[in-house]
C-alpha positions as CSV (number, residue, x, y, z in Angstrom):
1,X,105.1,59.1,133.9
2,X,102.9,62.2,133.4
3,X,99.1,62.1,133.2
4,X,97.2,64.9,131.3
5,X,93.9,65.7,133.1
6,X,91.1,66.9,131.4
7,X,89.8,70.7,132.8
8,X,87.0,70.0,134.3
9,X,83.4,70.3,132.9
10,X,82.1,74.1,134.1
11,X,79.5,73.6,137.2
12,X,75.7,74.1,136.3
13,X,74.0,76.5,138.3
14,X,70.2,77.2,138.4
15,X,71.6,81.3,136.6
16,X,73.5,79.1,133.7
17,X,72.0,80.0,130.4
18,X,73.4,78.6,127.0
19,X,73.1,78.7,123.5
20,X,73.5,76.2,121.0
21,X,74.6,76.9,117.4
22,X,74.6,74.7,114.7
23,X,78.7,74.7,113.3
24,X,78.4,74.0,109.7
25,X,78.9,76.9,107.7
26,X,82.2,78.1,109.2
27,X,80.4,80.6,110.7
28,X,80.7,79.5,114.3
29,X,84.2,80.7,115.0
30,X,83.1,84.4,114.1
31,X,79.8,84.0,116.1
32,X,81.5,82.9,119.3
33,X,84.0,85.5,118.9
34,X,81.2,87.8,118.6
35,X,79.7,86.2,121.6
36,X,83.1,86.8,123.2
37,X,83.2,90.8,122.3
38,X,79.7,91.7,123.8
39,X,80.5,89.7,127.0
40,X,83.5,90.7,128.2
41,X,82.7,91.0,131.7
42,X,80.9,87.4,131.6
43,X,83.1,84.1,132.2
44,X,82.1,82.4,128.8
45,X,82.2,78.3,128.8
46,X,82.4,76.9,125.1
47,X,82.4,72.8,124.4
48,X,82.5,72.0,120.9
49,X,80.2,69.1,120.3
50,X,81.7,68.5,116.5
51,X,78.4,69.5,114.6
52,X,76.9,71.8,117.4
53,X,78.7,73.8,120.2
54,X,77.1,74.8,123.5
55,X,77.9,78.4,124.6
56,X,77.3,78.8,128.3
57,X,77.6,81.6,130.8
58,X,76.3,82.6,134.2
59,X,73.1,85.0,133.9
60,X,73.2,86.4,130.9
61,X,74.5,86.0,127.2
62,X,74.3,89.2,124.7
63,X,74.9,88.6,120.9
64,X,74.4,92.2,118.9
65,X,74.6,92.8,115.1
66,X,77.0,95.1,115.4
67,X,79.6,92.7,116.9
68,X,78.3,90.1,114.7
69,X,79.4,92.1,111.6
70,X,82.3,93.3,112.6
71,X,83.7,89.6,113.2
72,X,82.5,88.2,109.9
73,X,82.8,91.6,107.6
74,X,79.5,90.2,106.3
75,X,76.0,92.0,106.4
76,X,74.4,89.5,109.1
77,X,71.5,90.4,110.9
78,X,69.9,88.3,114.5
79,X,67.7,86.6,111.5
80,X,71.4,84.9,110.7
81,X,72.0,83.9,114.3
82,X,68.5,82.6,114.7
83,X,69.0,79.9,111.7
84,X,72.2,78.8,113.7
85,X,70.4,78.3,116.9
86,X,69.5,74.7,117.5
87,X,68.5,75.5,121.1
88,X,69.0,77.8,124.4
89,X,68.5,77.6,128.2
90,X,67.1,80.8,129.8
91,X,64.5,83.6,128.4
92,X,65.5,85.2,124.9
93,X,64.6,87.9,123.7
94,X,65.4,88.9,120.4
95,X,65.3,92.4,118.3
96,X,66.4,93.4,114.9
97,X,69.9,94.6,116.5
98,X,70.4,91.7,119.2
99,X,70.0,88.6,120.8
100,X,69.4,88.2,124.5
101,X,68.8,85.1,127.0
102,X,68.9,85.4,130.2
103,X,68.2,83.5,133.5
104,X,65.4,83.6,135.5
105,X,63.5,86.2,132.8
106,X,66.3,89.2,134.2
């Protein structure tokens, strides 16, 4: 008899930041993806929560427009991406062109 176990849950660390997006909308897919394209050098954790999904990495997590519209093909601005967020660990900083958090105010 064969048991699946579960992967297990990504260790916190006192560096983790996070975002959390708000998934209604269909939107979230594209975001993450997005999320995925400006960190490619970053070890991303995702856990979809049903109506909101937690997007975790250590240090530092960069979301910029320009990755953002090339995912959706729509004309989405940090504004956008603000309205998703329902929370974050870490220091953001936002601009017009991207969004920023980071641990420990690096």
């Amino acid at each position: 008899m064969s048991h699946h176990v579960a992967d297990p849950a990504p260790r916190r660390t006192g560096d983790d930041v996070s975002i959390v997006l708000r998934a209604g909308g269909g939107r979230v897919d594209l975001v993450i993806a997005a999320i995925r394209d400006d960190n490619p050098d970053v070890e991303l954790h995702v856990v979809d929560h049903g109506d909101l999904v937690d997007v975790s990495a250590c240090r530092r997590l960069l979301l910029t427009v320009r990755s953002l519209r090339w995912q959706t093909g729509w004309d989405l601005g940090a504004h956008d991406v603000w309205a998703m967020i329902v929370s974050f660990r870490g220091t953001m900083t936002a601009t017009a062109d991207r969004v920023m958090v980071t641990s420990g105010g690096r």
